[in-house]
N, C-alpha and C positions, 0 to 999 in steps of 0.2 A: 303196664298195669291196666291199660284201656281194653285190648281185643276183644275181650269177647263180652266189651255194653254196646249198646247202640250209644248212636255218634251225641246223640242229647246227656247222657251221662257220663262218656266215655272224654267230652271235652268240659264236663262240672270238674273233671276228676284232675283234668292237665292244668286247669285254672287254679284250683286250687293248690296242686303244689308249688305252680309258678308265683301264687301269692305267700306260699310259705315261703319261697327261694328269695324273695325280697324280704322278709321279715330276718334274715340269716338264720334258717333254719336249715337243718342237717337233714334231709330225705336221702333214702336208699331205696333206689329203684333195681330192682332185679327183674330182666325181660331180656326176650330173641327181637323185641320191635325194633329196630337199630334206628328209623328216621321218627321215632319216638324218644328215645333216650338220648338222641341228639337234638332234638327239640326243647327236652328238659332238665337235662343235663349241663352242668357246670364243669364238672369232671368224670371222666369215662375210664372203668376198670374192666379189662378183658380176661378171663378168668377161665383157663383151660384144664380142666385134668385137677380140679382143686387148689390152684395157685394160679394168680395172677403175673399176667403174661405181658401186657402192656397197661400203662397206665397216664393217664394227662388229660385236657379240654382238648377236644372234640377235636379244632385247628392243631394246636401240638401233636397229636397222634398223626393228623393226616399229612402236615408235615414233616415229624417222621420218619413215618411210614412210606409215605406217598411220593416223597420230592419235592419242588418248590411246586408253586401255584403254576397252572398250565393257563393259557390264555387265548383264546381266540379271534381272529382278527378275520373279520368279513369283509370283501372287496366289491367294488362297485362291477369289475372283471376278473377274467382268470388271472393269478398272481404270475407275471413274465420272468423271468429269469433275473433280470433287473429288480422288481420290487424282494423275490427270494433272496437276492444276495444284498440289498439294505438292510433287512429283517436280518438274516443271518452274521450279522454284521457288529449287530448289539445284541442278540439272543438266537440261545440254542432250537432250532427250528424242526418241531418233533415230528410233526406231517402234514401235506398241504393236500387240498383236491379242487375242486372244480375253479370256487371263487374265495377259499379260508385257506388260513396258516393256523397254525395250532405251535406253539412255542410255549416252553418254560424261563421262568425268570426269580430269581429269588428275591428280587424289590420292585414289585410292581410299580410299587409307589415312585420310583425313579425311573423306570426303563420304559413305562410307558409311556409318560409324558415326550417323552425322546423320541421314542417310536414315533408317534404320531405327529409330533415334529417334524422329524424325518421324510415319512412316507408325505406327507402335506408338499413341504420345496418341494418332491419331484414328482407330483403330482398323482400321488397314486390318489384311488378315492374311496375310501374307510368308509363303508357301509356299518359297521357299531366294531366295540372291542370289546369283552366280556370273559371272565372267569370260568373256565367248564369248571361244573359243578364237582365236587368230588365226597362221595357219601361216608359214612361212617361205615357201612356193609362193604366199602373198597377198603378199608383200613384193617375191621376184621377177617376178611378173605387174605389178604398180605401178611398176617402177626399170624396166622392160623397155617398158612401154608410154611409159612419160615418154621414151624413150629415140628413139622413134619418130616 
């Protein structure tokens, strides 16, 4: 609903319905801004051809749609053949390059504590671990292509 105000009323306009959204109000936001209606959105309806195509919170569609959460794990060096086959060991290992592994897991909340467990005994050394992002334009490009 923002596009086309300048950013002084275009964020009067997201505040406000964010203050509706806590009052339990019902807003219907109809827009192509996708990291806008995922900002103000509680539930997101894909709607192709006159019917709706997918439907859920933002997380539910992208899980999904998407797969489990993909994860990123930065190393202090190149990942050796050794730290790939620990990682690989507890999680599906999606792609690695210089100094990262990139793996999926469907409980973060468990696999990575373990992981980093893990890699810590045999000394590997975890420069961060981190969530790649994954948009709502990656969920509609997926429902939209399935659709084809």
């Amino acid at each position: 609903p923002t596009s086309a105000m300048d950013p002084h009323s275009a964020r009067l306009v997201r505040d406000a319905v964010k203050s509706l959204r806590h009052h339990q109000r019902a807003i219907v936001i109809c827009t192509h801004n996708l990291p806008e209606a995922e900002a103000l959105a509680d539930r997101i309806a894909i709607i192709r051809r006159g019917r709706i195509i997918a439907l859920g919170t933002p997380a539910e569609l992208k899980e999904r749609l998407l797969g489990p959460p993909l994860m990123e794990l930065r190393l202090n060096r190149h990942p050796g053949d050794g730290t790939v086959r620990l990682v690989a060991d507890l999680v599906k290992v999606e792609a690695q390059g210089e100094d990262w592994l990139r793996y999926s897991t469907s409980d973060p909340y468990k696999t990575n504590p373990l992981l980093l467990q893990t890699l810590a005994a045999h000394g590997a050394g975890v420069v961060t671990l981190s969530e790649v992002p994954r948009s709502l334009e990656d969920v509609y490009l997926r429902v939209v292509e399935a659709e084809t």
